[in-house]
N, C-alpha and C positions, 0 to 999 in steps of 0.2 A: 751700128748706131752712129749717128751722125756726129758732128761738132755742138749743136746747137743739144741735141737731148742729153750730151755730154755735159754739158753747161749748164742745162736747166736741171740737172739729175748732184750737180754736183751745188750747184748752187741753192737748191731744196734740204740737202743732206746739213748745211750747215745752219739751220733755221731751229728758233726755238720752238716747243708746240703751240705757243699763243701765236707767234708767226706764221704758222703755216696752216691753224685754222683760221685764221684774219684772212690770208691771201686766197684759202681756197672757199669762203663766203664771198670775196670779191671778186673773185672769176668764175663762179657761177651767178654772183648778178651781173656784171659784165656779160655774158652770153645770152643771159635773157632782157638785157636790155640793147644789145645787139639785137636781137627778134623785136623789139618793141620797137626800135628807130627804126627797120628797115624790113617793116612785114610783109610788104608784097613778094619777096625776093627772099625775107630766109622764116617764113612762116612755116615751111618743111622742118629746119632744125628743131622747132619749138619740144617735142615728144621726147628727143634727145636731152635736151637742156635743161628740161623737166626731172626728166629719169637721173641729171648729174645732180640735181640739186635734192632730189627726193633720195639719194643716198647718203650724200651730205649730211643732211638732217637725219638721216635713219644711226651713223656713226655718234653723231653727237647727241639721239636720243639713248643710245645703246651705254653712251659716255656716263648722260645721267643718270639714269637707271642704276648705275653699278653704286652701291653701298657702301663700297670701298671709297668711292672719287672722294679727293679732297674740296668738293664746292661745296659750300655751305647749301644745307636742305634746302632752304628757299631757294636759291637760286636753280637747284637742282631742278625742281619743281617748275619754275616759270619755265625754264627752256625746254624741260617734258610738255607745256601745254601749247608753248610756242610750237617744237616738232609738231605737236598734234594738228594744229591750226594748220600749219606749212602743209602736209599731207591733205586735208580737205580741201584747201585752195588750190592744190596743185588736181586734184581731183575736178575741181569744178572748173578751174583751165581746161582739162583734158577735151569734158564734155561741151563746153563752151567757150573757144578760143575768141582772145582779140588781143591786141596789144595793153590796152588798157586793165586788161585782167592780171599782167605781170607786175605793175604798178604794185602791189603790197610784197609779192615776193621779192622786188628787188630791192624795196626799203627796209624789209626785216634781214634780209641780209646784210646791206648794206650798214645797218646801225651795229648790231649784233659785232660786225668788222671793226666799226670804229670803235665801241664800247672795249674791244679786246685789244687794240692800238692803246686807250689811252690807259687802260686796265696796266699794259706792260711800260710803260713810261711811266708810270707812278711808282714812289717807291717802295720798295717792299717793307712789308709793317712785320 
C-alpha cells in the first residue's frame, strides 16, 4: 500500500457517515461528469461509472428499505423512488449514451450531497 491509499484509508476512517455519503455522491457525480466534459476521450469509462453509481444507490436503497433506519418514513420513501428513478436512467444511459443523458444523474447526486452537507451543519434538534 502506498502513501497516498494510506492517507486516503486513513483520512475516510475519521469521517462521519453523513460525510462520507456526501463525499461518495460527489465522486460519483464527479466521474460522470468527468465523462460528460470530456466524451470523445473518456466515453469508454462511462459503463464503469455507471456501475459505481448504480451501487451507490443500490447501498442507500438497501439503507432505506431497512425498518429499523432512523429516517423518517417519508423520507425513507422519497429516496426508495429517487433509487428507483436512478436505476432506469442509468438503464436508459446504457442503451443510449451521450453526455447530455448524465446531466440528471449528476444533479441528483449532486443535490442529495449538498442536502446531507447542509443536513450535518444544522443543529441537532
Amino acid at each position: 500500500m502506498n502513501v497516498s491509499q494510506r492517507y486516503a484509508e486513513t483520512e475516510v476512517s475519521g469521517l462521519d457517515q453523513i460525510e462520507l455519503e456526501s463525499r461518495a455522491l460527489i465522486k460519483t457525480a464527479s466521474s460522470l461528469n468527468q465523462i460528460k466534459e470530456h466524451w470523445e476521450q473518456d466515453q469508454g469509462n462511462l459503463a464503469e461509472a455507471l456501475e459505481k453509481n448504480r451501487k451507490l444507490w443500490t447501498l442507500i436503497a438497501s439503507a432505506m428499505s431497512d425498518d429499523s433506519s432512523p429516517q423518517p418514513a417519508e423520507l425513507r420513501k422519497n429516496l426508495l423512488n429517487l433509487a428507483m428513478f436512478v436505476f432506469k436512467r442509468t438503464m436508459e444511459v446504457l442503451v443510449n449514451p451521450s453526455p447530455e443523458s448524465l446531466d440528471i444523474l449528476i444533479s441528483i447526486n449532486m443535490n442529495i450531497a449538498r442536502g446531507l452537507a447542509e443536513r450535518e451543519q444544522s443543529p441537532q434538534e
